[in-house]
N, C-alpha and C positions, 0 to 999 in steps of 0.2 A: 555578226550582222553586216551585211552590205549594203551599203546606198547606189541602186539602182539610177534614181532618180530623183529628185525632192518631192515626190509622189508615192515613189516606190522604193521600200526598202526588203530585203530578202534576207530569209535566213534559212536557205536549203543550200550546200556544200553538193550536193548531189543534187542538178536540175537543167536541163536538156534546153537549150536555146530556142526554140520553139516556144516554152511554157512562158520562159521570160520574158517575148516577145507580147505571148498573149497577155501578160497581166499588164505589160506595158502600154497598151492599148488601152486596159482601162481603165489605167492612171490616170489618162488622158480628158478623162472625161471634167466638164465642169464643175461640176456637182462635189466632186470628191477631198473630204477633211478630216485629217492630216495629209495623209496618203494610206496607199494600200500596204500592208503587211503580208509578206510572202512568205508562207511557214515552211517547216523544213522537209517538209513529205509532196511539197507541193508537184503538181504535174498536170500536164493540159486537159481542160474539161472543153467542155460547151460555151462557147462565151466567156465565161466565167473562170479562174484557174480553181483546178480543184488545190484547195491546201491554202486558197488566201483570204484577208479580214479586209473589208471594203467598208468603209464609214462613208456617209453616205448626207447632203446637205437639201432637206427640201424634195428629194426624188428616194424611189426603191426600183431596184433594176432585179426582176425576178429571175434572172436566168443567174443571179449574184446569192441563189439559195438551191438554185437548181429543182431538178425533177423530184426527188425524195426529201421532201421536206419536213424535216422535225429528224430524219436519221439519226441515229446516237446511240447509245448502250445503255447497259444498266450491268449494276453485279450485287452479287451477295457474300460477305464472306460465314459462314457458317460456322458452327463447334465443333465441324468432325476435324480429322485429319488424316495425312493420305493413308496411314497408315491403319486407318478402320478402315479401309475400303480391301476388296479382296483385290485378286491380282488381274482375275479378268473383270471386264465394267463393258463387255456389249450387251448385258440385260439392260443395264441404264441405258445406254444409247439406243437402241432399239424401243427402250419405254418413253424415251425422248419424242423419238420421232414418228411415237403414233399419237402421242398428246396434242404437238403441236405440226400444224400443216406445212410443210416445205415448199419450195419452188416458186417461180412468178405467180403462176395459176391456182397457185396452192391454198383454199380455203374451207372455214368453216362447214359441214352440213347443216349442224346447228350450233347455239350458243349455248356455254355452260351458264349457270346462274350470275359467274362475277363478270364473264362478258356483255348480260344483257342488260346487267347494270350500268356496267360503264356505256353501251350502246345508247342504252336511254339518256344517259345525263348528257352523251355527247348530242344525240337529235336537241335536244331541250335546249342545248347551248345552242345549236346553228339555228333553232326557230328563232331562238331571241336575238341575231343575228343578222338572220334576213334571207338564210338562202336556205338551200336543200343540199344535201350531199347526194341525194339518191339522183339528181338531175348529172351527175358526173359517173358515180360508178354505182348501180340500182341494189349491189350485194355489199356495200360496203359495212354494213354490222357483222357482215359476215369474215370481215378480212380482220376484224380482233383478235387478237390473238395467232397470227400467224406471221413464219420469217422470212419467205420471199427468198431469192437466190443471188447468187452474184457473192457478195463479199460480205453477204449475214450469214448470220452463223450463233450457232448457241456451244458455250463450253463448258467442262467441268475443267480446272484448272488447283493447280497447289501453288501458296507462295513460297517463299524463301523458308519461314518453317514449320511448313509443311498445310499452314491451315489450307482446307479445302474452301475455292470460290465457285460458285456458280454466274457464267457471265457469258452476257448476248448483245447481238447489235444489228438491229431493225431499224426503220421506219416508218413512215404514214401510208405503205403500199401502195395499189393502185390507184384509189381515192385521193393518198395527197400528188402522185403521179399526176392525172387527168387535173388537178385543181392548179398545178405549178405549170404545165401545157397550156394550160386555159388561157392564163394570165401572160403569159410568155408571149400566145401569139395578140392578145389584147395589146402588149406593150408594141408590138412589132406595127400594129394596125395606127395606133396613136402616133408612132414616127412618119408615116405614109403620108396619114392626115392631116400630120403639123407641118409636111415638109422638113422633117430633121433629119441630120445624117448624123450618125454612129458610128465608129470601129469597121465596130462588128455587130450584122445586125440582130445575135443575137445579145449582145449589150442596151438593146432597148427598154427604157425607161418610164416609169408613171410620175407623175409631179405632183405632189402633194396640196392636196387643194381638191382638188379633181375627183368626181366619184368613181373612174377607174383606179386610180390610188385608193381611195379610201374601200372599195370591194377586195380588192387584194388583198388587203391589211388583213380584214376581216377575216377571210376565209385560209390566210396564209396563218393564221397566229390558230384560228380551228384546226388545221392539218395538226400543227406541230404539238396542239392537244392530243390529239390521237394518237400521233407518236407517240406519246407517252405512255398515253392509257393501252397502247400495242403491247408496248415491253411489258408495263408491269404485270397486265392479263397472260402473258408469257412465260413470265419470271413465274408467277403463283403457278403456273402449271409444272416449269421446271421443280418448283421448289416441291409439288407433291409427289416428283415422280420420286426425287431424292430423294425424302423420307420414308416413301417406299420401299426403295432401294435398300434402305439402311436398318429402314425397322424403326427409325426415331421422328417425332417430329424434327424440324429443323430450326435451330435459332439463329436469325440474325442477327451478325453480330455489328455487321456492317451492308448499309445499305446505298447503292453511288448510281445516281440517274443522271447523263446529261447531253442535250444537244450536239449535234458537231453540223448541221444544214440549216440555219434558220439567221432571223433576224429578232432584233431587240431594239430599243430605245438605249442609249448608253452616252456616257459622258464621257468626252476623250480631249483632253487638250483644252479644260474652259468652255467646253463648246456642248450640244445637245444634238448627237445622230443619228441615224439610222445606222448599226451595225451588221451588215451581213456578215457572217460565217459558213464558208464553204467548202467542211473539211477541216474546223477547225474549232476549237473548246474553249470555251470561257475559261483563263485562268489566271483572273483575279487574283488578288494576294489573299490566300488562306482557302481558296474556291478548290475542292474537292475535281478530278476529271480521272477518265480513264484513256488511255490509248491502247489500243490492241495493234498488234504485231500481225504477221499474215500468217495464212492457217500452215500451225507447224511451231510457229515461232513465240519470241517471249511478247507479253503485254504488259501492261503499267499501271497501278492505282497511282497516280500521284497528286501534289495540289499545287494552286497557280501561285508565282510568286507577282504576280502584279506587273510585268514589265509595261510599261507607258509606253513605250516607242511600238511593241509589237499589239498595241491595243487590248492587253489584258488577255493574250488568246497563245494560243500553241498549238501545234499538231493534231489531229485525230487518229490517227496509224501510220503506216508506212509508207503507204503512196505505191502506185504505180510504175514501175521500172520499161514493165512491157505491158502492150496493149494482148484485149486477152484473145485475137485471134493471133497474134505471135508469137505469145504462149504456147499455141497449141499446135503451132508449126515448131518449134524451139524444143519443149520439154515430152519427156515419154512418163510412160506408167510405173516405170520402174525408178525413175526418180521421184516421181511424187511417192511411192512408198515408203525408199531410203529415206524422204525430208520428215516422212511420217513414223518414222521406227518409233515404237514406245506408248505412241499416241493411238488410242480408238478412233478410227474413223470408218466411214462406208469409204472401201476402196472401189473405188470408177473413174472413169477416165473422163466424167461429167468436171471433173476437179481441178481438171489438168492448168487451167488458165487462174487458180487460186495456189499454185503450187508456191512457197516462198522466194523463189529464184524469179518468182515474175513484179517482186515486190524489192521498194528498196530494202536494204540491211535496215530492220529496228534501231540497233545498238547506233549508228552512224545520225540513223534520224533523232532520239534519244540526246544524241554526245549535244548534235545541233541546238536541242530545245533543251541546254544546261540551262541559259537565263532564263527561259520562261515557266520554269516547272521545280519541282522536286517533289525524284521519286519513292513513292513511300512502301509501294510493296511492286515486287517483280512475278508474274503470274506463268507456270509454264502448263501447257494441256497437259491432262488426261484423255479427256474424251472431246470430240470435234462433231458437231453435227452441221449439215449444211443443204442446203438445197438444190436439185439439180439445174 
């Protein structure tokens, strides 16, 4: 760990003076208790650094949870192991990816029965609420169950020996997209109208008190429900197709859901705050998290050992090394294949900018977050699905 600042402390070994610069900025802010924690994958986002923990006094800075809010994973570890599975597995990924909808655009026609369950309870929840979700995206029951593109992805994976895991990592899609927008440009409108100045304007802020703070809260903590109810309506479809595949039901053995975009109430240092997570896992002492690797590479079931100074959080993956139109000027098709030797995937050149080379090293991010984690099972692919 380094001390940046007595605001700001870092724990990425691998992190480009730019990111630093930006989280430094906002350290800066009044609001902010302890300080920020700079995790070890961290790298520059919007406002906000992706990869760091912001505790937060009295105020929520929404661009400090970003556009996809609730993002996270979930996995399954099952009874089979690799060694019941045949040698080729693109019927599985090919039965993957007509279950489940890929890409940005990529949604429901209709809803199966455990979607329009969860759809219902989620309307139920926002009436009692106060808002409408249809007033943001009018198909959002329809975006259940679906993984969106970019750095989601659904995998079949084996650990160290051999148990087969089923594991993916979405978020709130366009709905919590347009509801994290919303709020973003509300905070930006509120500094205008207070005469406040920020950073950065998109480091703009809600004060707690306030019904724009208190709408946010509201509709940000309904996102990061969906989130959820995303995955799991996801996972149950991975988990049918698998059984398919296999001929058995599937038993979980192990079941691991968790945020890596959101915010919580949390106690840090004596005190009671807002904690955003941006890019970053709860990991408490004895709290369950996953980190995935970049597609190709190793992932993590691990659990949190509690560190106080880094706010009980760690890593989410690997971080960004290159941005992904530099990716796509840097890497060819024929390396993303070599990174993919072994591994089932759709090979396209849609992928090119998820290639592992455009990602930092796992193992380096990993060595970084020795104090905040240990790892309990190491995950490597089988099968890669992704969106274009």
């Amino acid at each position: 760990m380094q001390k940046i600042n007595e605001r700001l402390l870092n724990w990425a070994s691998l992190v480009e003076d730019e990111t630093l610069r930006q989280a430094e900025k906002a350290s800066r802010l009044p609001f902010i208790h302890p300080h920020i924690a700079l995790m070890p994958d961290a790298h520059l986002g919007k406002g906000a650094t992706v990869g760091s923990v912001i505790p937060t006094r009295g105020a929520l800075i929404p661009a400090a949870v970003g556009v996809d809010i609730g993002c996270g994973m979930a996995a399954v570890r099952t009874q089979h192991h690799r060694d019941d599975l045949p040698p080729d597995l693109s019927r599985l990924r090919t039965s993957i990816e007509r279950a489940v909808p890929l890409s940005a655009g990529g949604y429901n026609t209709r809803l199966t029965d455990s979607a329009r369950a969860r759809a219902d309870r989620l309307a139920a929840a926002a009436a009692g609420l106060g808002f409408d979700p249809g007033e943001y995206a009018k198909n959002w029951q329809l975006q259940l169950g679906t993984l969106g593109s970019g750095n989601h992805f659904i995998e079949v994976c084996r650990d160290e020996s051999g148990a087969v895991w089923l594991f993916l990592h979405s978020g709130s899609r366009g709905v919590g997209n347009r509801i994290a927008s919303h709020h973003i440009r509300v905070a930006q409108q509120v500094m205008a109208r207070r005469g406040i100045s920020v950073p950065d304007r998109d480091l703009a802020y809600l004060s707690e008190g306030t019904e724009e703070f208190a709408a946010y809260l509201r509709e940000l903590r309904w996102a990061q429900d969906f989130a959820l109810a995303n995955r799991d309506e996801m996972m149950d479809r991975v988990l049918a197709c698998f059984a398919e595949f296999t001929g058995a039901p599937v038993e979980q053995r192990e079941r691991v859901q968790c945020h890596h975009n959101y915010t919580e109430q949390e106690t840090h240092f004596g005190e009671r705050v807002w904690l955003s997570r941006k890019g970053a896992i709860n990991a408490g002492a004895g709290v369950p998290g996953l980190i995935p690797g970049s597609m190709g590479d190793a992932s993590y079931v691990v659990v949190g050992r509690g560190n106080a100074m880094a706010l009980h959080s760690s890593p989410h993956g690997a971080g960004r090394a290159y941005s992904r139109s530099r990716a796509r000027r840097t890497f060819t098709r024929a390396q993303l294949r070599e990174a993919m030797k072994g591994i089932e995937f759709r090979d396209t050149d849609a992928f090119l900018d998820e290639i592992p080379q455009a990602y930092k090293p796992i193992d380096v991010v990993m060595r970084d977050a020795a104090d905040l984690v240990e790892i309990r099972h190491t995950l490597r692919q089988l099968v890669n699905v992704k969106g274009d």
